[in-house]
mmCIF file of the protein (N, C-alpha, C, O) and its ligand, coordinates in Angstrom:
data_MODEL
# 
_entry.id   MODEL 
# 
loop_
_entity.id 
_entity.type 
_entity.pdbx_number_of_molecules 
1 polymer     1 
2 non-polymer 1 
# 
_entity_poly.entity_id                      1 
_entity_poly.type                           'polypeptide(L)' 
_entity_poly.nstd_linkage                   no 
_entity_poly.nstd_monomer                   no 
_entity_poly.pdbx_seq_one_letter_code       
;(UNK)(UNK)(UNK)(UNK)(UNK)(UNK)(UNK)(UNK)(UNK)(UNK)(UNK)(UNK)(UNK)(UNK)(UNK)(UNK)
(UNK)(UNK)(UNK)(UNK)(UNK)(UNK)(UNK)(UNK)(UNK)(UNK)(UNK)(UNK)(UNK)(UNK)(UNK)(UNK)
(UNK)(UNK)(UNK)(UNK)(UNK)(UNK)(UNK)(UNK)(UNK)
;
_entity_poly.pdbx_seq_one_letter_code_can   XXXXXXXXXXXXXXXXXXXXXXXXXXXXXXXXXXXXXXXXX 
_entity_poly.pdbx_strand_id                 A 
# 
loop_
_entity_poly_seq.entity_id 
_entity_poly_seq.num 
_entity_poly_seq.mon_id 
_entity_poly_seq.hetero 
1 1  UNK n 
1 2  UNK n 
1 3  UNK n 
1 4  UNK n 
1 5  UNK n 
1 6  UNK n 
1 7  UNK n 
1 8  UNK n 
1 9  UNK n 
1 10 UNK n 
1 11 UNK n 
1 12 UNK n 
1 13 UNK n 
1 14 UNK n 
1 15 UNK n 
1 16 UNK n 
1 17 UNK n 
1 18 UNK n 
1 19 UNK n 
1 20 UNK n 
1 21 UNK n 
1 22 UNK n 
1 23 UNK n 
1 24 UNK n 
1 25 UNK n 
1 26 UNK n 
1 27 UNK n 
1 28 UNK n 
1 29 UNK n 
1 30 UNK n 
1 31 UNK n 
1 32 UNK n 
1 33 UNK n 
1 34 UNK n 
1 35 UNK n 
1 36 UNK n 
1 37 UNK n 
1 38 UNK n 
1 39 UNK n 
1 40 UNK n 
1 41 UNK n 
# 
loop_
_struct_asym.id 
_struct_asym.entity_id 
A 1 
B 2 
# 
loop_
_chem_comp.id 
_chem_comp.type 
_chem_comp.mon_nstd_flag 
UNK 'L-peptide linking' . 
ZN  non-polymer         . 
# 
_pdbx_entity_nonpoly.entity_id   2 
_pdbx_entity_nonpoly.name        ? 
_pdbx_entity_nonpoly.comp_id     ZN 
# 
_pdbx_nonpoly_scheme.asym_id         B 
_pdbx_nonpoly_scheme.entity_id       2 
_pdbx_nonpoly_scheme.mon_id          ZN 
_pdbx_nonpoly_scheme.ndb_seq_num     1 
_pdbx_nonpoly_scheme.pdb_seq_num     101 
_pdbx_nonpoly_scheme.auth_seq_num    101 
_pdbx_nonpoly_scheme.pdb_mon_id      ZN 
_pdbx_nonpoly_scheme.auth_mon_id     ZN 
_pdbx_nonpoly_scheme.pdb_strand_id   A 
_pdbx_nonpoly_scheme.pdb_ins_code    . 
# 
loop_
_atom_site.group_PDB 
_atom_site.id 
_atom_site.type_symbol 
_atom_site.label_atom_id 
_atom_site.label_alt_id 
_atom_site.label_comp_id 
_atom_site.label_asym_id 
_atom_site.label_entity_id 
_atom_site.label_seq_id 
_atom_site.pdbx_PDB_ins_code 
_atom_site.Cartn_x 
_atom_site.Cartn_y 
_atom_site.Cartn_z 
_atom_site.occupancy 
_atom_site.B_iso_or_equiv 
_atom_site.pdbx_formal_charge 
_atom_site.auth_seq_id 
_atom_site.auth_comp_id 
_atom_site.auth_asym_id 
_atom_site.auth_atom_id 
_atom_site.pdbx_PDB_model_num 
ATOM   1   N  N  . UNK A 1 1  ? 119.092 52.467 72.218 1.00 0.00 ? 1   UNK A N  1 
ATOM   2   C  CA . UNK A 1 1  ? 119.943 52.024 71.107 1.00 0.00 ? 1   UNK A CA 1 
ATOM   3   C  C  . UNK A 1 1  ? 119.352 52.504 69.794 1.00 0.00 ? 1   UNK A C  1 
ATOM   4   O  O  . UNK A 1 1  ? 119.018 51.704 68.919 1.00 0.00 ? 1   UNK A O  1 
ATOM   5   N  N  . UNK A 1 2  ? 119.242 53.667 69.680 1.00 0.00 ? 2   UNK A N  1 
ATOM   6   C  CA . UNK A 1 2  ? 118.932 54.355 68.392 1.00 0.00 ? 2   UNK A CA 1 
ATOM   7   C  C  . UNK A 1 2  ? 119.750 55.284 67.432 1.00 0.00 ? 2   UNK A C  1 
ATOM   8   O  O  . UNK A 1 2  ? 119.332 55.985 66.510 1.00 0.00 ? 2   UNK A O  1 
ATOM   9   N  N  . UNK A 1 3  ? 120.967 55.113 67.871 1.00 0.00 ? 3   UNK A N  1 
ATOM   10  C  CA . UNK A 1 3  ? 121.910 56.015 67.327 1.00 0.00 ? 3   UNK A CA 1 
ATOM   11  C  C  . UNK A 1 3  ? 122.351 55.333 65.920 1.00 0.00 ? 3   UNK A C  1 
ATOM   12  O  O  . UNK A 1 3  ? 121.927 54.232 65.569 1.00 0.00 ? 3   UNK A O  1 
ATOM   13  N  N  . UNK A 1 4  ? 123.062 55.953 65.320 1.00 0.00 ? 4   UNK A N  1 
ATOM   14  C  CA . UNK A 1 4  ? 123.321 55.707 63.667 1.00 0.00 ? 4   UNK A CA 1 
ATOM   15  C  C  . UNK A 1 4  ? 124.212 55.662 63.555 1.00 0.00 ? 4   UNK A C  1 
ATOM   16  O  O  . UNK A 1 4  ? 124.925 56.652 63.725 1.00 0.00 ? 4   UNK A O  1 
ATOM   17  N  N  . UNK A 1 5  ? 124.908 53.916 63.036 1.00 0.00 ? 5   UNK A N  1 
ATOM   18  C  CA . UNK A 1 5  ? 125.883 53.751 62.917 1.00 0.00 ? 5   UNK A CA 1 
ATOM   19  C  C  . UNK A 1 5  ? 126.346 53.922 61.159 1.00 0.00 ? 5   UNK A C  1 
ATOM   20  O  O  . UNK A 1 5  ? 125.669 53.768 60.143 1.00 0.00 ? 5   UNK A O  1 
ATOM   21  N  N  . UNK A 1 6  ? 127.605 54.254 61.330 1.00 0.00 ? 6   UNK A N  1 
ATOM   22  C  CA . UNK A 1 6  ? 127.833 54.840 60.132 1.00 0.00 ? 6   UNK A CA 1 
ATOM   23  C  C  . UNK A 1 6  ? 129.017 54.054 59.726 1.00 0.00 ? 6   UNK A C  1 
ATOM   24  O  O  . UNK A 1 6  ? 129.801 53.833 60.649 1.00 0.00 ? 6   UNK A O  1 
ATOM   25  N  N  . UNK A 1 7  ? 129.413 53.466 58.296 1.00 0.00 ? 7   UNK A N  1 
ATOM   26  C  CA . UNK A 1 7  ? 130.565 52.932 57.984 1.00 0.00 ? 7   UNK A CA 1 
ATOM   27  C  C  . UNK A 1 7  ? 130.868 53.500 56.679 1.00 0.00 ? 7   UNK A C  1 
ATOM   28  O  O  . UNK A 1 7  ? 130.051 54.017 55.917 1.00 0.00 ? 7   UNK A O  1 
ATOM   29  N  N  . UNK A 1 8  ? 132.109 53.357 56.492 1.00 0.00 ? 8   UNK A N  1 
ATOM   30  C  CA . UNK A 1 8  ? 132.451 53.901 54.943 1.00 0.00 ? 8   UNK A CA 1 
ATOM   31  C  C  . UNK A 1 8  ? 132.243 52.346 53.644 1.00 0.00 ? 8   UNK A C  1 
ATOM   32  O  O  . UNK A 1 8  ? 132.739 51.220 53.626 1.00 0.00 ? 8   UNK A O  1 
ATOM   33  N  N  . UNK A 1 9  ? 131.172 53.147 52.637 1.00 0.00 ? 9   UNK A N  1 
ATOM   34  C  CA . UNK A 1 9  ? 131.352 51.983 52.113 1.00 0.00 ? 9   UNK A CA 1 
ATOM   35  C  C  . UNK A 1 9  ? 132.478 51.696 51.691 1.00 0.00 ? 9   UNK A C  1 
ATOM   36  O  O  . UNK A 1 9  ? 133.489 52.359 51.461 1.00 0.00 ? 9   UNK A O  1 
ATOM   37  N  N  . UNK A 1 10 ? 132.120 50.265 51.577 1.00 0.00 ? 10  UNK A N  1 
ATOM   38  C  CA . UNK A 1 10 ? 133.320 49.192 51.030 1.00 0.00 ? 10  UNK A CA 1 
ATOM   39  C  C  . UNK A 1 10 ? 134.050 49.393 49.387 1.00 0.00 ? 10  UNK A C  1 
ATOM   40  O  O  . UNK A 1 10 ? 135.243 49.344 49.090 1.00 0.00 ? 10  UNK A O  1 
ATOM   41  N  N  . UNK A 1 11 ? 132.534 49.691 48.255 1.00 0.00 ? 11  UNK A N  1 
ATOM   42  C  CA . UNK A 1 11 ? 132.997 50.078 47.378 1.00 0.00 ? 11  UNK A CA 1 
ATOM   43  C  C  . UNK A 1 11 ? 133.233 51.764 46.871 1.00 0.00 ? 11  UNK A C  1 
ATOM   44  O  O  . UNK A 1 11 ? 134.016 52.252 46.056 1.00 0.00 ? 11  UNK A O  1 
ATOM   45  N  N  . UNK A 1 12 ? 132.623 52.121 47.381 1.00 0.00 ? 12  UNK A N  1 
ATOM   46  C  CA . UNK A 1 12 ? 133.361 53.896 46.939 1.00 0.00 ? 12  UNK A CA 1 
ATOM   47  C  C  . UNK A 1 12 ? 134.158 54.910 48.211 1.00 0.00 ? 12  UNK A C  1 
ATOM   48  O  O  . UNK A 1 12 ? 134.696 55.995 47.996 1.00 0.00 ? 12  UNK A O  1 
ATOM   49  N  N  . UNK A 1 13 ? 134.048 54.193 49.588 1.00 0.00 ? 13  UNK A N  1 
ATOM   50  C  CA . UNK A 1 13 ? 134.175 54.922 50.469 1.00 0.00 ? 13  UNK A CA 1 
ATOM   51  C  C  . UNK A 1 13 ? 133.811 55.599 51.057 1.00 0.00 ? 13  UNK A C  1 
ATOM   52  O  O  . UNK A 1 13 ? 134.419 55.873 52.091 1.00 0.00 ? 13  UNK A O  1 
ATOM   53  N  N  . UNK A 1 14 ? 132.430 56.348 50.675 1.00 0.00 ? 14  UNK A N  1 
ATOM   54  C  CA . UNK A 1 14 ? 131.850 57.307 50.676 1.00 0.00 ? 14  UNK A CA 1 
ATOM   55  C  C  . UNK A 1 14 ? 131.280 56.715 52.241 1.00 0.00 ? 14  UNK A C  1 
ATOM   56  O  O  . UNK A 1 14 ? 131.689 55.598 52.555 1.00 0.00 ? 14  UNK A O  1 
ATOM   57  N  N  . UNK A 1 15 ? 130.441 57.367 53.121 1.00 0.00 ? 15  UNK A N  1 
ATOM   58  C  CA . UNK A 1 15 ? 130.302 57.260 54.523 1.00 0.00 ? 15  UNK A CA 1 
ATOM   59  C  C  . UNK A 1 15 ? 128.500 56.924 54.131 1.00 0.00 ? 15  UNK A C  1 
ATOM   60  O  O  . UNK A 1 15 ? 127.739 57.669 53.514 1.00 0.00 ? 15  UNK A O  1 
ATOM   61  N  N  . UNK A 1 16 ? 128.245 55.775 54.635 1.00 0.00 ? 16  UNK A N  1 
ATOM   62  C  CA . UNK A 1 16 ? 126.990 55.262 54.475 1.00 0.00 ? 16  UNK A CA 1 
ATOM   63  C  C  . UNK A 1 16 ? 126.358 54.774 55.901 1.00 0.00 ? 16  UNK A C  1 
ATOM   64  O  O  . UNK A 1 16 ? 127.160 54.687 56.830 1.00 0.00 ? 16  UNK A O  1 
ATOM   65  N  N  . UNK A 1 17 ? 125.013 54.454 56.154 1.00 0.00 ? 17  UNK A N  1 
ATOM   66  C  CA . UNK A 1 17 ? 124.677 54.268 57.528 1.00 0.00 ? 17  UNK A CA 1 
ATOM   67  C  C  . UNK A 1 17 ? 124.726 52.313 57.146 1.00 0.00 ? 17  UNK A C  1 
ATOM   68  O  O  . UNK A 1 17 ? 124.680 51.817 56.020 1.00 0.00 ? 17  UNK A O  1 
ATOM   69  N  N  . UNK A 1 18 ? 124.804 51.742 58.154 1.00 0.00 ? 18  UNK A N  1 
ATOM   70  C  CA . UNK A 1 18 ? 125.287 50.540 58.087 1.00 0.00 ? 18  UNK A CA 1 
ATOM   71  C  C  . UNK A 1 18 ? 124.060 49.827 58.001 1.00 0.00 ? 18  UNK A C  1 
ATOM   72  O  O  . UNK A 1 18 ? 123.220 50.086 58.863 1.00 0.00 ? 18  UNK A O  1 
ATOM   73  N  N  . UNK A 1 19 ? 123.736 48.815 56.963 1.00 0.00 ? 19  UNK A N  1 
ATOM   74  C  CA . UNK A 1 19 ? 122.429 48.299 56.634 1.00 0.00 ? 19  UNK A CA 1 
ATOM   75  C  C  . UNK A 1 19 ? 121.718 48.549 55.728 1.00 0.00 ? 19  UNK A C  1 
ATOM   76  O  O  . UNK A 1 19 ? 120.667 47.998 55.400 1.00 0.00 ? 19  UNK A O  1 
ATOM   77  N  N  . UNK A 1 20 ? 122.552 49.873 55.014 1.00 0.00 ? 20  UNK A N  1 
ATOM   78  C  CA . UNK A 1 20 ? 121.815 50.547 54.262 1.00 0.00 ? 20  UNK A CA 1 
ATOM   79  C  C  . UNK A 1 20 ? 122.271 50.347 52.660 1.00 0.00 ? 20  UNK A C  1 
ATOM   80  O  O  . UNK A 1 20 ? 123.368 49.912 52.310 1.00 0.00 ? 20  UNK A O  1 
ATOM   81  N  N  . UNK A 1 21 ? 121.597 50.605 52.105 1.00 0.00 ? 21  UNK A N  1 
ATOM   82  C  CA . UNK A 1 21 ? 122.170 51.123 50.426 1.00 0.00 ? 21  UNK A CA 1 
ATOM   83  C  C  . UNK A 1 21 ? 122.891 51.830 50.495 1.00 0.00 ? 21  UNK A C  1 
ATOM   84  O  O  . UNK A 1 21 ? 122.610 52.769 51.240 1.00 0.00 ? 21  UNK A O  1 
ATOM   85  N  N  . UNK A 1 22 ? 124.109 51.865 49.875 1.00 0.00 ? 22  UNK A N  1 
ATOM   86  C  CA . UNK A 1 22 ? 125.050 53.316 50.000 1.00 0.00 ? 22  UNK A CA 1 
ATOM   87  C  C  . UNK A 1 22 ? 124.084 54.259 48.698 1.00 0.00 ? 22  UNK A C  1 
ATOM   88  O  O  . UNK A 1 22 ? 123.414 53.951 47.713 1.00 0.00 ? 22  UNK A O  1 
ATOM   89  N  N  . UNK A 1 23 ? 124.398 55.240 49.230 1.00 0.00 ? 23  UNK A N  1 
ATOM   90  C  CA . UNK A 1 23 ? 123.325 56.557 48.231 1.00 0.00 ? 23  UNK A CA 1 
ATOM   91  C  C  . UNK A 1 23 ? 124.551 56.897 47.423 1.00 0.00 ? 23  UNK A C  1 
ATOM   92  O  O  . UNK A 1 23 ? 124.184 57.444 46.383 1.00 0.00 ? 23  UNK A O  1 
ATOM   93  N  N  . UNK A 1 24 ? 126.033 56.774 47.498 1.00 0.00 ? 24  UNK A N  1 
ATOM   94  C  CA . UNK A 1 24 ? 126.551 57.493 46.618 1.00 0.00 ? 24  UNK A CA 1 
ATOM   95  C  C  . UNK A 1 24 ? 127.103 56.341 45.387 1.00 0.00 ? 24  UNK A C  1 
ATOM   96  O  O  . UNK A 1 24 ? 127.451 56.832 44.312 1.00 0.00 ? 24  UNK A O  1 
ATOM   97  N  N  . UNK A 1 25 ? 127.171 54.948 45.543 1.00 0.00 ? 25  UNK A N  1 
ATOM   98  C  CA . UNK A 1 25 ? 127.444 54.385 44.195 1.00 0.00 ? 25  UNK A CA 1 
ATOM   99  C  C  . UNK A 1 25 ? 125.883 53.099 44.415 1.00 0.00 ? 25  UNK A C  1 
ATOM   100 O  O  . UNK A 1 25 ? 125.805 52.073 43.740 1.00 0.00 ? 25  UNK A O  1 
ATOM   101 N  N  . UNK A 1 26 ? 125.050 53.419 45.253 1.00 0.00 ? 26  UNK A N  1 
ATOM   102 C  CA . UNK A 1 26 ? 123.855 52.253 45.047 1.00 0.00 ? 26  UNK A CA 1 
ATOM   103 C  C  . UNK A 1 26 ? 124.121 51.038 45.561 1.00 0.00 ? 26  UNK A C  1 
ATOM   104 O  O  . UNK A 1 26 ? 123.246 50.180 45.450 1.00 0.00 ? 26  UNK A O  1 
ATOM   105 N  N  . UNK A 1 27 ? 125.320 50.722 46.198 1.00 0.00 ? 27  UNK A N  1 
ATOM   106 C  CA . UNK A 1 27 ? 125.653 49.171 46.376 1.00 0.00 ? 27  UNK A CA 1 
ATOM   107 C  C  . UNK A 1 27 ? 125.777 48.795 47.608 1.00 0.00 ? 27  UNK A C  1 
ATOM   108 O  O  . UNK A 1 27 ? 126.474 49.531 48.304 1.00 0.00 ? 27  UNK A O  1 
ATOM   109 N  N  . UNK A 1 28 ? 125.253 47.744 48.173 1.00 0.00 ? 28  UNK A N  1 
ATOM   110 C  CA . UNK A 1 28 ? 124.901 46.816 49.462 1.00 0.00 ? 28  UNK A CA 1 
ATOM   111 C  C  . UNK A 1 28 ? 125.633 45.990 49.269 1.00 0.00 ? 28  UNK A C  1 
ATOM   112 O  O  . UNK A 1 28 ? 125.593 45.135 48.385 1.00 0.00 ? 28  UNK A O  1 
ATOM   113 N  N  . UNK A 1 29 ? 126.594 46.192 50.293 1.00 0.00 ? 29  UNK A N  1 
ATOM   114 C  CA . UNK A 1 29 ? 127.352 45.077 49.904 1.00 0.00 ? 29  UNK A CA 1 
ATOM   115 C  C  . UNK A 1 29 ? 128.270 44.381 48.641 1.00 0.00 ? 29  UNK A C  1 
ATOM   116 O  O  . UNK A 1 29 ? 129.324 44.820 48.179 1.00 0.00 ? 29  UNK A O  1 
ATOM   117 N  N  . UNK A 1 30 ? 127.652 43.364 48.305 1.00 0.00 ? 30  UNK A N  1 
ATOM   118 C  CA . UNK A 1 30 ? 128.586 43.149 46.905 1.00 0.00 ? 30  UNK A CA 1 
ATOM   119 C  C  . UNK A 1 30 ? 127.387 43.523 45.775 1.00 0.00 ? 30  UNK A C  1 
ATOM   120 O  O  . UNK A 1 30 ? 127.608 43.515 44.564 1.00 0.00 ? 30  UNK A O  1 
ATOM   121 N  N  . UNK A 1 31 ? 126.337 43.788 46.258 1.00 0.00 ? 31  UNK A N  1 
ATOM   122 C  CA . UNK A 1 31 ? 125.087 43.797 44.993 1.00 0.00 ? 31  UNK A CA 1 
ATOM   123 C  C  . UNK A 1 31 ? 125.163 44.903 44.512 1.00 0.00 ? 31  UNK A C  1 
ATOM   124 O  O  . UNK A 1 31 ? 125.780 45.740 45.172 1.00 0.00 ? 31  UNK A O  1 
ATOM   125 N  N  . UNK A 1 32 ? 124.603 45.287 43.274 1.00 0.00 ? 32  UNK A N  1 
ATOM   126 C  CA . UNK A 1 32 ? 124.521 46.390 42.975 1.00 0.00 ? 32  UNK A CA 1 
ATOM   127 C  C  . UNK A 1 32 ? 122.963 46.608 43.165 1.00 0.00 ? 32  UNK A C  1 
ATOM   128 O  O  . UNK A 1 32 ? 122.168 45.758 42.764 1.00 0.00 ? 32  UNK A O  1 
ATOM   129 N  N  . UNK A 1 33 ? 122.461 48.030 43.928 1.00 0.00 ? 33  UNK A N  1 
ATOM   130 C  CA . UNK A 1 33 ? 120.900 48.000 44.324 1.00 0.00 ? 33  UNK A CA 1 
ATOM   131 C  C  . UNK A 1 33 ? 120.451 48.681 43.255 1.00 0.00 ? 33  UNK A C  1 
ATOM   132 O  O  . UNK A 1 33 ? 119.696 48.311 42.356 1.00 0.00 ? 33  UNK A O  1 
ATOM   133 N  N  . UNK A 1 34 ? 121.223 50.166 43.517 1.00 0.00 ? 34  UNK A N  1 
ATOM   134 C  CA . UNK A 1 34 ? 121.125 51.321 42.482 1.00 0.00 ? 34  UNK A CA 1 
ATOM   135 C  C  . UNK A 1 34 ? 121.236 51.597 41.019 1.00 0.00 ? 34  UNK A C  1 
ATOM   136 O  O  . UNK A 1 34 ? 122.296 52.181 40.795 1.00 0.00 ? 34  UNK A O  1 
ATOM   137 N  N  . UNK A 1 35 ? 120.713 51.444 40.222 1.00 0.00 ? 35  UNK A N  1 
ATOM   138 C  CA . UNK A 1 35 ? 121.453 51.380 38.720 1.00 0.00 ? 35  UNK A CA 1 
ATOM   139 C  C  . UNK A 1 35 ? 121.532 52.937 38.318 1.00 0.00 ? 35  UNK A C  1 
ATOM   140 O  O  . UNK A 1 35 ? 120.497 53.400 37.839 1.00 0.00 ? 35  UNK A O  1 
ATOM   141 N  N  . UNK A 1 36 ? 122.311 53.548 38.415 1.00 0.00 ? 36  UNK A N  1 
ATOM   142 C  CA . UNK A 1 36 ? 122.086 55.129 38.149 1.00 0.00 ? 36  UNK A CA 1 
ATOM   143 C  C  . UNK A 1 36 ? 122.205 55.184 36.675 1.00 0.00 ? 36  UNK A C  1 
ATOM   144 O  O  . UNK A 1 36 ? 123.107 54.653 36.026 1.00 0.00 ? 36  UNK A O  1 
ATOM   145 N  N  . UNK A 1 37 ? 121.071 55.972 36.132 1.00 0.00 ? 37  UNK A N  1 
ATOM   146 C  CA . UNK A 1 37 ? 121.362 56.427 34.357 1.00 0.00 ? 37  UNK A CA 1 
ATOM   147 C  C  . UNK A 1 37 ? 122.265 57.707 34.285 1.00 0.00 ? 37  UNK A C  1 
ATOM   148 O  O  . UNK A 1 37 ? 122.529 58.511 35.179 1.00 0.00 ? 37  UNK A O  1 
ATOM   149 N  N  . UNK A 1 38 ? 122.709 57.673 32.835 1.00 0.00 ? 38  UNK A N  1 
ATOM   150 C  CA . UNK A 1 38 ? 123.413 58.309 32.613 1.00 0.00 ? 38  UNK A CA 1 
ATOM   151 C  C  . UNK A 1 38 ? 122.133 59.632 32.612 1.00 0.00 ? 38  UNK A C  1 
ATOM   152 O  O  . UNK A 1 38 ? 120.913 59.669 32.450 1.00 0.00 ? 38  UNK A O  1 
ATOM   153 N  N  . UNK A 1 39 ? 123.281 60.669 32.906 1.00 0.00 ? 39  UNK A N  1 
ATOM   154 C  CA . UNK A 1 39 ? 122.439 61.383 32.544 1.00 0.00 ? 39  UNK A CA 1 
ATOM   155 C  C  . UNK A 1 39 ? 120.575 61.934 32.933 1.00 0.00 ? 39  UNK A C  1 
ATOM   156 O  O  . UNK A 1 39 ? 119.809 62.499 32.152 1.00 0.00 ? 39  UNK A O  1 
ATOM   157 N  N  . UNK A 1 40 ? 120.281 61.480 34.497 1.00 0.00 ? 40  UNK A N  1 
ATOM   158 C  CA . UNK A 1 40 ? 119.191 61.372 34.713 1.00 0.00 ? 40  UNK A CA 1 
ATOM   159 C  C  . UNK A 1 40 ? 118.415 62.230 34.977 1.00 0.00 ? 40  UNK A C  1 
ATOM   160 O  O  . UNK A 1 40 ? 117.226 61.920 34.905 1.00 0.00 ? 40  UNK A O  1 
ATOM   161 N  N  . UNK A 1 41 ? 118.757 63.578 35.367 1.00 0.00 ? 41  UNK A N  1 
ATOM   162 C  CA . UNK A 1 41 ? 118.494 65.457 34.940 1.00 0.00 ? 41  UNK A CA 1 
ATOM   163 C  C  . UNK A 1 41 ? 118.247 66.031 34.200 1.00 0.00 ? 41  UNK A C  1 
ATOM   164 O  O  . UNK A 1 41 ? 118.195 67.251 34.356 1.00 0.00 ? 41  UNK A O  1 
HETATM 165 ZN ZN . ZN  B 2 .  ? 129.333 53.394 47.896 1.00 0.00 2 101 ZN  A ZN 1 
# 
Protein backbone atom coordinates (compact mmCIF):
# COMPACT_ATOMS: atom_id res chain seq x y z
CA UNK A 1 0.00 0.00 0.00
CA UNK A 2 2.35 2.60 -1.24
CA UNK A 3 0.84 4.02 -4.15
CA UNK A 4 -0.17 7.82 -4.38
CA UNK A 5 -3.29 8.84 -4.04
CA UNK A 6 -4.09 11.84 -5.80
CA UNK A 7 -7.20 14.28 -5.49
CA UNK A 8 -7.98 17.53 -7.09
CA UNK A 9 -7.82 20.19 -4.69
CA UNK A 10 -10.86 21.47 -3.30
CA UNK A 11 -9.78 25.07 -3.62
CA UNK A 12 -8.00 25.58 -7.01
CA UNK A 13 -8.46 22.18 -8.56
CA UNK A 14 -5.25 21.73 -9.35
CA UNK A 15 -4.34 17.73 -8.76
CA UNK A 16 -2.62 17.37 -5.31
CA UNK A 17 -1.50 14.06 -3.46
CA UNK A 18 -4.06 13.54 -0.67
CA UNK A 19 -2.72 14.63 2.84
CA UNK A 20 -0.78 16.93 1.43
CA UNK A 21 -0.41 20.79 1.03
CA UNK A 22 -1.62 21.57 -2.32
CA UNK A 23 1.73 23.15 -4.02
CA UNK A 24 -0.32 25.14 -6.41
CA UNK A 25 -2.51 27.62 -4.09
CA UNK A 26 -0.72 26.34 -0.45
CA UNK A 27 -4.00 25.20 1.11
CA UNK A 28 -4.92 22.03 3.28
CA UNK A 29 -7.95 21.86 3.42
CA UNK A 30 -9.74 24.96 4.60
CA UNK A 31 -6.27 26.46 6.05
CA UNK A 32 -4.22 28.42 4.30
CA UNK A 33 -0.45 26.67 4.76
CA UNK A 34 1.32 28.56 1.97
CA UNK A 35 1.42 32.33 2.01
CA UNK A 36 2.95 33.01 -1.46
CA UNK A 37 4.61 36.70 -1.90
CA UNK A 38 4.06 38.69 -4.46
CA UNK A 39 6.53 38.67 -6.53
CA UNK A 40 9.05 36.14 -4.95
CA UNK A 41 11.80 35.87 -8.05
ZN1 LIG B 1 -4.97 24.16 -4.52
Amino acid sequence: MNHIVVQACTSCGAPRHAHRVCMSCGKYGDEQIIVKEAAAE
